[in-house]
C-alpha positions as CSV (number, residue, x, y, z in Angstrom):
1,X,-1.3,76.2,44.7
2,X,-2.6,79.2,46.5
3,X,-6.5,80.0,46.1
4,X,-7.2,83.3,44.6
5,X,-9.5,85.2,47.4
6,X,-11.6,88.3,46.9
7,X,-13.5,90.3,49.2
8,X,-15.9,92.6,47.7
9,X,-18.5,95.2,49.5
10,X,-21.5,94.1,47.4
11,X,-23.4,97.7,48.6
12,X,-26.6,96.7,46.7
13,X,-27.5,93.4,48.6
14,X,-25.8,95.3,51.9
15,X,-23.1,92.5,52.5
16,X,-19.2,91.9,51.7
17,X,-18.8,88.7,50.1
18,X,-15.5,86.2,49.9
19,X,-15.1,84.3,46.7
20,X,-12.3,81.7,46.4
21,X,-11.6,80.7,42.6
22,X,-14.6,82.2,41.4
23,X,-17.3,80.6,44.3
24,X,-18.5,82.6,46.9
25,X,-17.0,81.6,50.5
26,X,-19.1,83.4,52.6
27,X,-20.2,86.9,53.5
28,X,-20.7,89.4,56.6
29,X,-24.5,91.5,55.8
30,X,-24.0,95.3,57.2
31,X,-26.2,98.1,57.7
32,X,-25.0,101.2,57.9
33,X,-25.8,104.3,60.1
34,X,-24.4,107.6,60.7
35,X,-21.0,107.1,61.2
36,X,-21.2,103.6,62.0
37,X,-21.3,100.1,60.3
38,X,-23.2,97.3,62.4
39,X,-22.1,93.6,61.3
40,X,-25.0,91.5,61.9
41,X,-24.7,88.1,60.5
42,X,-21.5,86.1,59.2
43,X,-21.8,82.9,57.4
44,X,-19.3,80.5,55.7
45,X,-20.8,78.3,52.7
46,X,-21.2,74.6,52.7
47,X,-17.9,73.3,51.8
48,X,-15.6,76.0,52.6
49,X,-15.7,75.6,56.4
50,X,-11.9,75.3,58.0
51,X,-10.1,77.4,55.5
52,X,-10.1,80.3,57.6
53,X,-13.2,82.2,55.5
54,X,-14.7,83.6,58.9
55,X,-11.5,85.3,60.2
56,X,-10.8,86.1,56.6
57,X,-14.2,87.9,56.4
58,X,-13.8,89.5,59.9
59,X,-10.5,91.5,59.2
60,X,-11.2,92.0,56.2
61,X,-14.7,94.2,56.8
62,X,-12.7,95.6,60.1
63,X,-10.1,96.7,57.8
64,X,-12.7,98.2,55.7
65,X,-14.4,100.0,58.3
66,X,-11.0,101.7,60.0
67,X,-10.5,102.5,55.9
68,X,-13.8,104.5,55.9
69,X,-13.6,105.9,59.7
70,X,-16.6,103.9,60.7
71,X,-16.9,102.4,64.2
72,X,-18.3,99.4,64.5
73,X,-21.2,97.5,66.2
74,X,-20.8,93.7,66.1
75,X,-24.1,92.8,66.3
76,X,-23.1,88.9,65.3
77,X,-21.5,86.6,67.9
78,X,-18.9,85.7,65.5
79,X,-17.8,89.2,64.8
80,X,-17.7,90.2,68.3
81,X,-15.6,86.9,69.7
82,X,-13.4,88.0,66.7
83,X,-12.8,91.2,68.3
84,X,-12.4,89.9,71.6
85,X,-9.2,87.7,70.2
86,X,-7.5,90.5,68.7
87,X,-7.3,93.2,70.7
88,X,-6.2,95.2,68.1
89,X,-9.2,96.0,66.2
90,X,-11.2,96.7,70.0
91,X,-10.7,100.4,69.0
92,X,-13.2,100.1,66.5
93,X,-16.7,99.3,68.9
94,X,-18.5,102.0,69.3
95,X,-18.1,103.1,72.9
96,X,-21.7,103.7,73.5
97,X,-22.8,100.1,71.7
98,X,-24.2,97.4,73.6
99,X,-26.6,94.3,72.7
100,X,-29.2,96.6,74.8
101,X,-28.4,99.8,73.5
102,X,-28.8,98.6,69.6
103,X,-32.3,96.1,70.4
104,X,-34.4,98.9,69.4
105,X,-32.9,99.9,65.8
């Protein structure tokens, strides 16, 4: 049987959420600035770790991003180590971003 999965930008509490069958999976939290969407913390829920919720979670806000014409900054480790394994989505990081460049905002 294959799990029913939905990711949902919950704008309100600034986050996109994964729910499988109802229960939230985990969620990447966002903020968003001109032009740009920073992903600054990912987490997977008790229970729900190897079923592939983070990568679910990072191509799915990645996806969502390129939809809206945002670059990124992957201010979370695992977003960033997500990019950096599929080269693919690298077009995305804002050129100008770095771990300096973003400390003081």
């Amino acid at each position: 049987m294959t799990d029913k999965r939905t990711l949902t930008d919950v704008s309100e509490r600034h986050r996109f959420e994964l729910d499988i069958d109802g229960a939230l999976a985990g969620f990447v939290t966002y903020s968003l600035h001109p032009g740009i969407i920073a992903f600054n913390h990912t987490e997977t829920e008790a229970g729900f770790e190897g079923r592939g919720v983070g990568s679910e979670l990072a191509r799915g806000v990645l996806d969502a991003a390129r939809d809206r014409q945002l670059k990124v900054w992957p201010r979370c480790p695992f977003i960033g180590g997500w990019i950096e394994r599929h080269a693919d989505y690298a077009d995305l990081v804002d050129p100008d971003w770095n771990v300096d460049h973003d400390s003081g905002r």
